[in-house]
N, C-alpha and C positions, 0 to 999 in steps of 0.2 A: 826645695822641700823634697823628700826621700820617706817612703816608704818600704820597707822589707818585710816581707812574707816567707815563710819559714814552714814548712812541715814537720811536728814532732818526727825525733826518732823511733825507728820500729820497737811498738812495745813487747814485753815478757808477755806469751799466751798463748795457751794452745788452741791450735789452727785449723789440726786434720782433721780431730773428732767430730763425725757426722750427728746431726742434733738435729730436734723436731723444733720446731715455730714456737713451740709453750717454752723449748728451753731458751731459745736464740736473747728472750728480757734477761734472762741470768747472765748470758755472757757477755750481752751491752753492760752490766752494771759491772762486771767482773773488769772489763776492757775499759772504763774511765776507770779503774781504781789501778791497772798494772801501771808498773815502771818501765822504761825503757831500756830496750836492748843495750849493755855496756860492749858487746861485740861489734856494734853496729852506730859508730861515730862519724860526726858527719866530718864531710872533705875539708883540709885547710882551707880552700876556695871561700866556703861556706861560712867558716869559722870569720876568715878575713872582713868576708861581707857583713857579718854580724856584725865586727867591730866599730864599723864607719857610727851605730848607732845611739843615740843618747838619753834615748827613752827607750826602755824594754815591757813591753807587755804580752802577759799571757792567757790563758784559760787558768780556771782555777784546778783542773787535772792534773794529776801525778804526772802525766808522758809530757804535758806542758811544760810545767816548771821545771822539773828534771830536765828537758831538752834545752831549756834557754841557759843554763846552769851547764849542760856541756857545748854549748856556744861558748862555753867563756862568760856570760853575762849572767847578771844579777837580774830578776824581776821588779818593775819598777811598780808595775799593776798587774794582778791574779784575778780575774774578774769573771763572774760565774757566767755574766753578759756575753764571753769571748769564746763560750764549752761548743764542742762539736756540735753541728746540727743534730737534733733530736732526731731518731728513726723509730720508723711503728715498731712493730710488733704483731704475733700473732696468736690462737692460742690451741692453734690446731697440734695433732702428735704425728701425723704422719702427713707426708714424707719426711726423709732426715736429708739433711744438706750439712756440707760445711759449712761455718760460721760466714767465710766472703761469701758464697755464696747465697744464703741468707740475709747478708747486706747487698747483694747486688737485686735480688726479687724486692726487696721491701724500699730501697730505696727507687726503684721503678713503678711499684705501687704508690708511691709517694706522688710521684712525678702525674697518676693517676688520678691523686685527689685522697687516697688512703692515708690515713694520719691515725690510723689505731694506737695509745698511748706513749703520741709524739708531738708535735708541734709540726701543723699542717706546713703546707710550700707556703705558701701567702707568709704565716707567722717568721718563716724560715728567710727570706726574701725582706721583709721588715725589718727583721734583727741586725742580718749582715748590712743592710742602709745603715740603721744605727750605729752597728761596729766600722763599716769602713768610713762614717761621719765622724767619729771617736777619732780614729786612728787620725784622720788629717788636721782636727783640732791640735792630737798632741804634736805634728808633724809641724804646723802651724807654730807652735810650744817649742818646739826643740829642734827644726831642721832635717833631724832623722828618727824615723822611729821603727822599731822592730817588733812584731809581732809573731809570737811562735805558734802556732794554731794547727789546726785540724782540716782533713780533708774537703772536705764537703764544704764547710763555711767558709776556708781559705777560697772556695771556686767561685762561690758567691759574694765573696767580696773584692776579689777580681774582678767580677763581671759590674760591679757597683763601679770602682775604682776607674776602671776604663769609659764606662758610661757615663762620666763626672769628668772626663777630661783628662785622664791620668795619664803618661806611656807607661808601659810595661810591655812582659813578656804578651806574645797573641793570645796563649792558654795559658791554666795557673798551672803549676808544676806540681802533681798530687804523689810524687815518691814522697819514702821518708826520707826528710832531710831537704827534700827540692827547694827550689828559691824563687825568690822572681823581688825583683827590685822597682817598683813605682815612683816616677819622678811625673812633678808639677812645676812649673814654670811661673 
């Protein structure tokens, strides 16, 4: 049984413009809706490994389905179950930061216990058990399965995936486009 873990392509969105805490909820909602970079295609490597797969599953996000789609692959499952960890938010106006960084303070207030109009760590932690329990049912189902997903959740369910007995890579691979392939015995 095979597992593959996949990180969307880098999406369409800008990056540099400095923004306060009140905007950063605007450009989480703006960033699950962009498309993905067509400049920014993943390695044949990538492409190959995708193929070995016989079940395709993703988030139900545009950078999702669009990424398994230039894998080469069709989505077999869009599941809202499968969407990037939730991240707070804030609703303060000053200071202004870039968007990553913005995602690097609030995903460490996360890590805090801060879950302001997100799905605390515990919820976040439960979900990815759920998805990487999913994913070995269908692995279970079809021998290989593929999963295109998002940062954060792919890390967390890595860490489920190995703590379940899985091999894989030591860390999940959070580029866009990164991989890591999970084998059960």
């Amino acid at each position: 049984m095979e597992i593959i873990i996949i990180r969307h392509g880098r999406p369409v969105i800008e990056t540099s413009q400095a923004i306060s805490a009140s905007d950063f909820g605007a450009w989480v909602q703006a960033y699950d809706q962009a498309s993905i970079d067509r400049e920014c295609q993943p390695s044949s490597d990538v492409i190959n490994t995708a193929s070995r797969c016989t079940k395709v599953v993703c988030s139900h996000l545009p950078r999702s389905i669009e990424s398994a789609k230039a894998l080469k692959k069709t989505p077999d499952t869009a599941d809202f179950l499968f969407r990037e960890a939730e991240i707070p938010t804030g609703m303060w106006t000053y200071p202004k930061f870039k968007p990553k960084t913005w995602s690097v303070i609030f995903r460490v207030l996360q890590l805090f216990g801060y879950s302001a109009n997100a799905e605390s760590l515990s919820e976040i932690k439960s979900r990815a058990l759920t998805c990487a329990n999913q994913l070995i049912t269908y692995a279970e189902q079809h021998s290989s399965v593929l999963f295109v997903g998002h940062g954060t959740l792919n890390w967390f369910i890595h860490k489920q995936l190995i703590s379940m007995g899985w091999h894989g890579p030591a860390k999940a691979n959070s580029e866009h486009w990164g991989c890591g392939v999970y084998q059960c015995n």
